[in-house]
N, CA, C and O atoms as a MOPAC input file, in Angstrom:
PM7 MOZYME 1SCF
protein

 N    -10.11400 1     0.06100 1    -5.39700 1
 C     -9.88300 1     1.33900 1    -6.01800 1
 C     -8.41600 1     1.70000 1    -5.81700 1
 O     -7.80300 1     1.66200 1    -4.75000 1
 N     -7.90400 1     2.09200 1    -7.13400 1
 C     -6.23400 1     2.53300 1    -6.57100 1
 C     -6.15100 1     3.87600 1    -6.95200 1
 O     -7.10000 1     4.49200 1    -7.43900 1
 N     -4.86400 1     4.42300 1    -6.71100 1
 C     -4.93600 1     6.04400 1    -6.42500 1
 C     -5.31200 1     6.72900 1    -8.19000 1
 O     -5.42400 1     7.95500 1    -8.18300 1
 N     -5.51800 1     5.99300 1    -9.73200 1
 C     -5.83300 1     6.40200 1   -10.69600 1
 C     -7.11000 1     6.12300 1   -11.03400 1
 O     -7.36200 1     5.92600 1   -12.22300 1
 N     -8.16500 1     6.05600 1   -10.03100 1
 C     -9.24300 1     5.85300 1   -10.43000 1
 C    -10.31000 1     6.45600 1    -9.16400 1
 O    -10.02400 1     6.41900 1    -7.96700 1
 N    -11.34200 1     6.90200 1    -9.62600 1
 C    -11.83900 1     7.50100 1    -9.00700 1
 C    -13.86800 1     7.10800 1    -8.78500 1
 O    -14.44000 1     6.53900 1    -9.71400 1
 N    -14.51200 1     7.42900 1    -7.74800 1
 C    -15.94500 1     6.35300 1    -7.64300 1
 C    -16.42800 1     7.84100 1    -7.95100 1
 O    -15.87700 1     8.81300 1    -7.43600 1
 N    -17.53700 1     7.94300 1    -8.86100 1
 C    -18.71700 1     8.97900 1    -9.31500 1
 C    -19.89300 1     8.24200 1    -9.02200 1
 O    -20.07300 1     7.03300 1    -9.16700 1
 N    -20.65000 1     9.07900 1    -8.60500 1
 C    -22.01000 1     8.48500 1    -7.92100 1
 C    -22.84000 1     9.94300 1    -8.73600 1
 O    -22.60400 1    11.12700 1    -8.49800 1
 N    -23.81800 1     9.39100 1    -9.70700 1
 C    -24.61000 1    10.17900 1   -10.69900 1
 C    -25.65800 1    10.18600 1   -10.11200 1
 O    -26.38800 1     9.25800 1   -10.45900 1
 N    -26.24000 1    11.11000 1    -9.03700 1
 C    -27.70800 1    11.20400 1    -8.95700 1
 C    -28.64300 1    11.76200 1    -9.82500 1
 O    -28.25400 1    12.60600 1   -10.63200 1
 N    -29.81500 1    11.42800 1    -9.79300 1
 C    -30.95500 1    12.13200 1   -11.16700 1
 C    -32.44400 1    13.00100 1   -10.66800 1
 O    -33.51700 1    12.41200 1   -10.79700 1
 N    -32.41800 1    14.10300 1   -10.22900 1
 C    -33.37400 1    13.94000 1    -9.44200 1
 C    -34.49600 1    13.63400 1    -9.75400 1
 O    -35.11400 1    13.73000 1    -8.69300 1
 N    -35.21200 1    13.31200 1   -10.54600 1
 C    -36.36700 1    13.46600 1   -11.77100 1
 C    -36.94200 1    11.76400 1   -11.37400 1
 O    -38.16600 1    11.62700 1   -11.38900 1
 N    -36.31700 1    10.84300 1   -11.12200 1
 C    -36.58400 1     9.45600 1   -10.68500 1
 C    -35.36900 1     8.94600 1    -9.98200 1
 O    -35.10000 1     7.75200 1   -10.11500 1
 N    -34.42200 1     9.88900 1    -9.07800 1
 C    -34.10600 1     9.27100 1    -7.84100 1
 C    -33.37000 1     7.65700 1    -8.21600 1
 O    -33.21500 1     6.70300 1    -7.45300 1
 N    -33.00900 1     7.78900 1    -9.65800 1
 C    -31.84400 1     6.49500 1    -9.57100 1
 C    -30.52400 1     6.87400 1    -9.49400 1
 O    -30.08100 1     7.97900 1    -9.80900 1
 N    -29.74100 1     5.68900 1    -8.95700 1
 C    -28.40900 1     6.41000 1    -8.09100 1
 C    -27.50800 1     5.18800 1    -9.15800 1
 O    -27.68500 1     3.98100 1    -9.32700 1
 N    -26.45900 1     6.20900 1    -9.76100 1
 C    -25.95400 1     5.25700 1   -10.65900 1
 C    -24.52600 1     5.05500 1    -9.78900 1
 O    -24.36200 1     5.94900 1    -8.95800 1
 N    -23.54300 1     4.11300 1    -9.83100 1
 C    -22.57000 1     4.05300 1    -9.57900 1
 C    -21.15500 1     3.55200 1   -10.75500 1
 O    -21.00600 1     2.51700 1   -11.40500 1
 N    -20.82100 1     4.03400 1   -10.71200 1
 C    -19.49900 1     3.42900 1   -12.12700 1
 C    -18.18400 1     3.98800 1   -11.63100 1
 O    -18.30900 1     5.11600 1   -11.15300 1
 N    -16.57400 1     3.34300 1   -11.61300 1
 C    -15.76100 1     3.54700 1   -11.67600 1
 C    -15.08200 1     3.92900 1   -12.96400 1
 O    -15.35700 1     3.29000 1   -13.98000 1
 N    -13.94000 1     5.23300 1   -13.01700 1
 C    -13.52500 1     5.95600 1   -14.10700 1
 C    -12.13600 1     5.80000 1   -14.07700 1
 O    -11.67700 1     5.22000 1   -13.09300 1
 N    -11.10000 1     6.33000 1   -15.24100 1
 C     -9.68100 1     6.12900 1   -14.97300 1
 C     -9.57400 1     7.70300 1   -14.86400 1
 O    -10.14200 1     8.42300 1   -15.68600 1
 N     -8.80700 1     8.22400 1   -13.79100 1
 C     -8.44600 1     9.30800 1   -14.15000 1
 C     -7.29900 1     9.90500 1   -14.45800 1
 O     -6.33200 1     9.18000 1   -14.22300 1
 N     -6.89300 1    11.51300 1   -15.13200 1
 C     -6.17500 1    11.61100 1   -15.81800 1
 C     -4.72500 1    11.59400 1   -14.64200 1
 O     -4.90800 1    11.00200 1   -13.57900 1
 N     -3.59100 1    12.13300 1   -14.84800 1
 C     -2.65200 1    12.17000 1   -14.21400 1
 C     -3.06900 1    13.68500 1   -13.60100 1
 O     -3.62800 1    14.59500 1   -14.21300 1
 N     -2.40500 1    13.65700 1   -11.52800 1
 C     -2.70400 1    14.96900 1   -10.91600 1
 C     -2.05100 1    16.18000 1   -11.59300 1
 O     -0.96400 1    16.17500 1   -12.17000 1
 N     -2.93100 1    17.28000 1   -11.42200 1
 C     -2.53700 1    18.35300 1   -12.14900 1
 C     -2.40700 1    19.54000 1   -10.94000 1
 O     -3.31100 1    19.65600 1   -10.11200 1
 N     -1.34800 1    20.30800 1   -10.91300 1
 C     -1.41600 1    21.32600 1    -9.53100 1
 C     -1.71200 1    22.67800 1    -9.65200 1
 O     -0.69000 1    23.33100 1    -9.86200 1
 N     -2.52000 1    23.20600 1    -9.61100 1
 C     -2.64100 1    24.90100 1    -9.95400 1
 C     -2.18900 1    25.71500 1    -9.17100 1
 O     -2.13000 1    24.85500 1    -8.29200 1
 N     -1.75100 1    26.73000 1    -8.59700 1
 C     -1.60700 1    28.07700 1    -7.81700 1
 C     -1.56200 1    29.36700 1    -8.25800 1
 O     -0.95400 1    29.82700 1    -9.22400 1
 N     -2.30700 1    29.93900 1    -7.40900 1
 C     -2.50200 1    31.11200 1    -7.16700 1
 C     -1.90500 1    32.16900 1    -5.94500 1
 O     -1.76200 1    31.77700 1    -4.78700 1
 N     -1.55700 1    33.67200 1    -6.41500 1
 C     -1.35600 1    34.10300 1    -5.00700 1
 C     -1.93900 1    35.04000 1    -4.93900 1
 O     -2.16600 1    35.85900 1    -5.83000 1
 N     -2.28800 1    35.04000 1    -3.77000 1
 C     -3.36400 1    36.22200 1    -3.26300 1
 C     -2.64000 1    37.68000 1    -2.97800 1
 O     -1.43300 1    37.75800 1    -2.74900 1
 N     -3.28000 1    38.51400 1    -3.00800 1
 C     -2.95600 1    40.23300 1    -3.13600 1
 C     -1.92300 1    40.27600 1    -1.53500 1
 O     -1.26800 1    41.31200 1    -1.41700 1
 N     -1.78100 1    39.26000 1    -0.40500 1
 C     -1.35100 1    39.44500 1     0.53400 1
 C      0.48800 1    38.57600 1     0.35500 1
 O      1.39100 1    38.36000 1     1.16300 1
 N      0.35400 1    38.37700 1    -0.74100 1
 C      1.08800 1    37.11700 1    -0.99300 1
 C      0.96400 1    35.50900 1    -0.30200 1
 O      1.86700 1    34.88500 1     0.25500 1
 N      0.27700 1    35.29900 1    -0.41700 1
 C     -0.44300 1    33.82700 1     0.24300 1
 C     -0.30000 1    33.26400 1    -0.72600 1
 O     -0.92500 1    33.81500 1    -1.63100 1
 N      0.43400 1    32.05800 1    -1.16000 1
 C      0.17300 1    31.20700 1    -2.23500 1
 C     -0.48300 1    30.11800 1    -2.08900 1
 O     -0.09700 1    29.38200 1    -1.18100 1
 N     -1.81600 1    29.61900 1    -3.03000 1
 C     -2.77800 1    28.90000 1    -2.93500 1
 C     -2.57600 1    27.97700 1    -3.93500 1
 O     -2.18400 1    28.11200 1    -5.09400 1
 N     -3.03100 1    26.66700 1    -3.05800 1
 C     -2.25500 1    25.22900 1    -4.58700 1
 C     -3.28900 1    24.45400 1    -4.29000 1
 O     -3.52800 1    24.11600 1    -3.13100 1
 N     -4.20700 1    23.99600 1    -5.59000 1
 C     -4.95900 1    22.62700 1    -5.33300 1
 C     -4.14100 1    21.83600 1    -6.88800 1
 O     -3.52900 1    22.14900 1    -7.90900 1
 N     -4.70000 1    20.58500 1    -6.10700 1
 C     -4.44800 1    19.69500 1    -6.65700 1
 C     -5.69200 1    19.09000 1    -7.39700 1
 O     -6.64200 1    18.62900 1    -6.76400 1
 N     -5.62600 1    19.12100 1    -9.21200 1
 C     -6.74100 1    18.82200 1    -9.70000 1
 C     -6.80400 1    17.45300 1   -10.47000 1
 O     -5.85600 1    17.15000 1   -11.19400 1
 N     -8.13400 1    16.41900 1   -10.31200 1
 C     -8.11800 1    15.12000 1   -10.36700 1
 C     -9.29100 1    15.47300 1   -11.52300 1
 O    -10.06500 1    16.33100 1   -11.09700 1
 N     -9.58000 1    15.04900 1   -12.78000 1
 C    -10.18300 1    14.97000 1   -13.80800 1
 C    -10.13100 1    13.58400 1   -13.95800 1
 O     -9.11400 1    12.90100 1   -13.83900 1
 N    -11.77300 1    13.00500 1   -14.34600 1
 C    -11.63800 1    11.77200 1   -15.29500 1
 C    -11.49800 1    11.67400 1   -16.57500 1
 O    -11.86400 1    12.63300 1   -17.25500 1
 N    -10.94900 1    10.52300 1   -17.21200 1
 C    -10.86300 1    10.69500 1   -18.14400 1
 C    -12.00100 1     9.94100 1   -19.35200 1
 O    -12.20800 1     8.87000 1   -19.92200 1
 N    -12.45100 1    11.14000 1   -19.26800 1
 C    -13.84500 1    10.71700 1   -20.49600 1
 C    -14.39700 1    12.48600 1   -20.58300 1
 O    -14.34500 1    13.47800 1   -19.85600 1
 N    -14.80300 1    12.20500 1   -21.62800 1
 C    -15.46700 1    13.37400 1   -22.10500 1
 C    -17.04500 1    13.86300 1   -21.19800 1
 O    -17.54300 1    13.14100 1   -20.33400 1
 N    -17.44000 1    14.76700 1   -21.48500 1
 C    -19.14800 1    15.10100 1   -20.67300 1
 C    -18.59300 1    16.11900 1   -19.43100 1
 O    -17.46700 1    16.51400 1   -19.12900 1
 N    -19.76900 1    16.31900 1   -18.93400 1
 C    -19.68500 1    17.40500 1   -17.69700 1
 C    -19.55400 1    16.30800 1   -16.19900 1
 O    -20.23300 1    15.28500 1   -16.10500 1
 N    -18.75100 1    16.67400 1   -15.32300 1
 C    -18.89300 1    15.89600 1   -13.99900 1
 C    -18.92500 1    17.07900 1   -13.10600 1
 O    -18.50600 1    18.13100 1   -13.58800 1
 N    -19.36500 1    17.07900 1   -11.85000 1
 C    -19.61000 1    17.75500 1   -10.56700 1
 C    -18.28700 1    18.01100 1    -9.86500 1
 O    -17.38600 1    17.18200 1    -9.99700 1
 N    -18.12300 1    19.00300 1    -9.19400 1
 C    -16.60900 1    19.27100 1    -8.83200 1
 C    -16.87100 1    19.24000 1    -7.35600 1
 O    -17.99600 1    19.56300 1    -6.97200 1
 N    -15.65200 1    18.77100 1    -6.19800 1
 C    -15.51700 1    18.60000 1    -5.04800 1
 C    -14.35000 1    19.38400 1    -4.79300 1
 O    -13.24900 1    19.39500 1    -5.34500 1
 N    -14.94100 1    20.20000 1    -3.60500 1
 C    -14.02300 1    21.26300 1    -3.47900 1
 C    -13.74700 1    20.87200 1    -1.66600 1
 O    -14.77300 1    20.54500 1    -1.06800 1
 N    -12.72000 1    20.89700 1    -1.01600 1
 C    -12.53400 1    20.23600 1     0.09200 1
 C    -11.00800 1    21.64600 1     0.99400 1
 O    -10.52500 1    21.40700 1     2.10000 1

């Protein structure tokens, strides 16, 4: 795995099959925000690149 690709693990709960597939993803994207205290808040966002809904990891 290199740093443009990313492992999705599709669980189903309905019959419990566990899919695995590697994706390309897009180039990092950085957002910020600042909070009412002035705190400025930055993630860094990793999207694959394909169309459909994926699950988000928040860390």
């Amino acid at each position: 795995m290199n740093e443009n690709s990313i492992k999705v693990v599709k669980v189903t709960t309905t019959d419990r099959i566990v899919k695995n597939m590697m994706m390309k993803v897009l180039p990092k994207e950085t957002a910020s925000i600042s909070t009412r205290d002035d705190v400025r808040l930055d993630a860094d966002i990793y999207r694959p690149d394909a169309e459909g809904e994926f699950p988000v990891i928040l860390m």
